[in-house]
C-alpha positions in Angstrom: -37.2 8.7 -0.2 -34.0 10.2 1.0 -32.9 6.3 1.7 -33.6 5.4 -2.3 -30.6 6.4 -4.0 -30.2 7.7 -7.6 -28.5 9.5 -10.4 -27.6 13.1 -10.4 -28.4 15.3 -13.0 -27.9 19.1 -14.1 -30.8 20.1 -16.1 -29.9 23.4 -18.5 -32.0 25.6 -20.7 -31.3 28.9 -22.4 -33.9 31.9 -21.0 -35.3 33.6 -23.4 -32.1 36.4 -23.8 -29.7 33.4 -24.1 -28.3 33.5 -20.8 -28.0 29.6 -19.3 -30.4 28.1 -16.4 -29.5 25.3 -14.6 -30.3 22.9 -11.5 -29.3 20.0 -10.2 -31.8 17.3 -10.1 -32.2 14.0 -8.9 -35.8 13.4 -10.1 -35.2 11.8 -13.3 -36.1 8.9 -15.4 -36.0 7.3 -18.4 -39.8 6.9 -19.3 -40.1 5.3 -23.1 -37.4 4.2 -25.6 -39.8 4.4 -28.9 -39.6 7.3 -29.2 -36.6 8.0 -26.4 -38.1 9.8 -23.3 -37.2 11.2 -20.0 -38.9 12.9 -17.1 -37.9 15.5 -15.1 -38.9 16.9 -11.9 -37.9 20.8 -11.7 -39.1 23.3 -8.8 -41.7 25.2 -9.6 -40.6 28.8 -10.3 -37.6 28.3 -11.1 -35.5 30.1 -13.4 -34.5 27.0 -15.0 -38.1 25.6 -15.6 -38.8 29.3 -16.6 -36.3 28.6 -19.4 -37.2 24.8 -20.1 -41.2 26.5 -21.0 -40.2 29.2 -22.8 -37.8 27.1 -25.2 -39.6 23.9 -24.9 -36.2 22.3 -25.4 -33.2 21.3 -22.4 -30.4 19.8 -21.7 -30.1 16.8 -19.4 -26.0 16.7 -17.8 -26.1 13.1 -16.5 -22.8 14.0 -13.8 -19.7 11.3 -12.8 -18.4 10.1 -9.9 -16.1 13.6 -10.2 -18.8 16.1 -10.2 -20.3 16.3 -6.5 -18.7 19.8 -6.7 -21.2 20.9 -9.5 -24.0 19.1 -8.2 -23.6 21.2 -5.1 -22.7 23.9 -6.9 -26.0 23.9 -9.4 -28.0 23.3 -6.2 -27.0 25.6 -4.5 -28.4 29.0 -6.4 -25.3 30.6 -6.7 -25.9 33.3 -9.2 -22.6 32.8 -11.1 -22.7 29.2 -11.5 -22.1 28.9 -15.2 -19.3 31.1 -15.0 -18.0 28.4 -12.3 -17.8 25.5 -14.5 -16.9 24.8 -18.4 -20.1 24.2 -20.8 -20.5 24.2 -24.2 -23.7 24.4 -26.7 -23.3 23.1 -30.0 -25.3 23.7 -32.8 -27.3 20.5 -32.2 -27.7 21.1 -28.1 -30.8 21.7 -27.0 -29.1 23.6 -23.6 -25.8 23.8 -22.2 -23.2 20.7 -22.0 -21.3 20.6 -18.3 -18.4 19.1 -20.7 -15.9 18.4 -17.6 -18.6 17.3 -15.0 -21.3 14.9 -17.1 -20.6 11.6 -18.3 -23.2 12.3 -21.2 -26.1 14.8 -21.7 -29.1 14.7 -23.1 -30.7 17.0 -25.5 -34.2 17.0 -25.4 -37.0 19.1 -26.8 -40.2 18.9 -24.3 -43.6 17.1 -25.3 -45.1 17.4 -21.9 -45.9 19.3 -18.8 -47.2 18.1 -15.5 -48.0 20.1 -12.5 -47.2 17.8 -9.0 -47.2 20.2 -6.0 -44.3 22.4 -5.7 -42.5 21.1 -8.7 -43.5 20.4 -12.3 -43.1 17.2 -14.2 -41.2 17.7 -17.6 -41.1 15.0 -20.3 -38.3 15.6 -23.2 -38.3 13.4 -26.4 -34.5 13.2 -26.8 -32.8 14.7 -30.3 -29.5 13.8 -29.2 -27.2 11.6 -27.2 -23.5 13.2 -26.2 -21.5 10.7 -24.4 -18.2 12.8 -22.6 -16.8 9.7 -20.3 -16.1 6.3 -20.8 -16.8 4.1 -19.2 -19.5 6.1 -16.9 -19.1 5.9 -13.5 -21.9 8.0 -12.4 -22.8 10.0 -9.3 -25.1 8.6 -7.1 -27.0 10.2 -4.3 -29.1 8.6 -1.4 -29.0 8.8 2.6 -28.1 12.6 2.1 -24.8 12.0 0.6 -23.3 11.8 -2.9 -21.5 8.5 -3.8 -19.6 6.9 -6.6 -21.0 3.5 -8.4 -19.0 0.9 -6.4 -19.5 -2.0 -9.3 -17.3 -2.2 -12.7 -19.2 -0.6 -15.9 -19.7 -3.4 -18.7 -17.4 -2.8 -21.3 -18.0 -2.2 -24.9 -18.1 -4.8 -27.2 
C-alpha cells in the first residue's frame, strides 16, 4: 500500500487526567455523510487509542502542505510532542487543535470500535468542523515520502 498515496492526519484525545494523546495517521476516511462519519485506524495500545476509549470522543488534525515536521514529529513517540507544537481545545473540541499545522480538524465523538490485527478501527460521528487554512493544500503521503497537492484547490463560490 506504501505506493497508494493519502492524507495525513494527527489524531488527539485527552487521557483520562487531561493530559493530550496524539499520532499521526494516515489510515483515515470519510465513511458516511448522514450522519457525518470518519474512520480511523490507530495502533493498538497506544496511548492515544487509550485516550480515544476512555473519552469516546477525538480530534481529527487534517495537516497542510506545511506540516511534514509534525507529522514526523507525532509519529515519532517523542514524549514532549505537544509541548513542541501550538494546540488549542475549545469548549466545543472534542481533543486538541494542531492550530499552526492542520488545515481543519475534526471533532468527533466515537460510535464504533473495530479490532483489525495490530490496530483498531475507530468510527467518529463528527460534532464539529474547524477549518484553519484556506484554501487547503493538504499533505499527502505515498512511496514513503510526504508531498504537497500539486493541483489548484477550487475556490469558494
Amino acid at each position: 500500500m506504501s505506493g497508494f498515496p493519502t492524507g495525513v492526519a494527527v489524531v488527539a484525545a485527552f487521557d483520562p487526567h487531561g493530559a493530550p494523546r496524539g499520532m499521526t495517521c494516515s489510515s483515515l476516511c470519510s465513511v458516511t455523510l448522514n450522519p457525518p462519519t470518519l474512520l480511523v485506524c490507530l495502533r493498538s495500545g497506544s496511548l492515544t487509542l487509550d485516550a480515544v476509549l476512555s473519552r469516546e470522543a477525538f480530534a481529527v488534525n487534517m495537516l497542510h502542505e506545511g506540516a511534514q515536521a509534525t507529522a514526523e514529529l507525532f509519529a515519532s513517540g517523542a514524549p514532549d510532542r505537544f509541548e513542541r507544537v501550538r494546540w488549542e481545545a475549545g469548549p466545543g473540541a472534542d481533543g486538541p487543535h494542531l492550530v499552526d499545522d492542520a488545515q481543519s480538524a475534526a471533532d468527533c465523538l466515537t460510535k464504533q470500535v473495530e479490532q483489525a490485527g495490530d490496530h483498531t478501527v475507530v468510527f467518529g460521528q463528527i460534532s464539529e468542523i474547524v477549518l484553519y487554512l484556506r484554501p487547503p493544500r493538504p499533505l499527502l503521503y505515498g512511496l514513503r515520502q510526504y508531498s504537497a497537492w500539486t493541483g489548484n484547490p477550487p475556490t469558494s463560490a
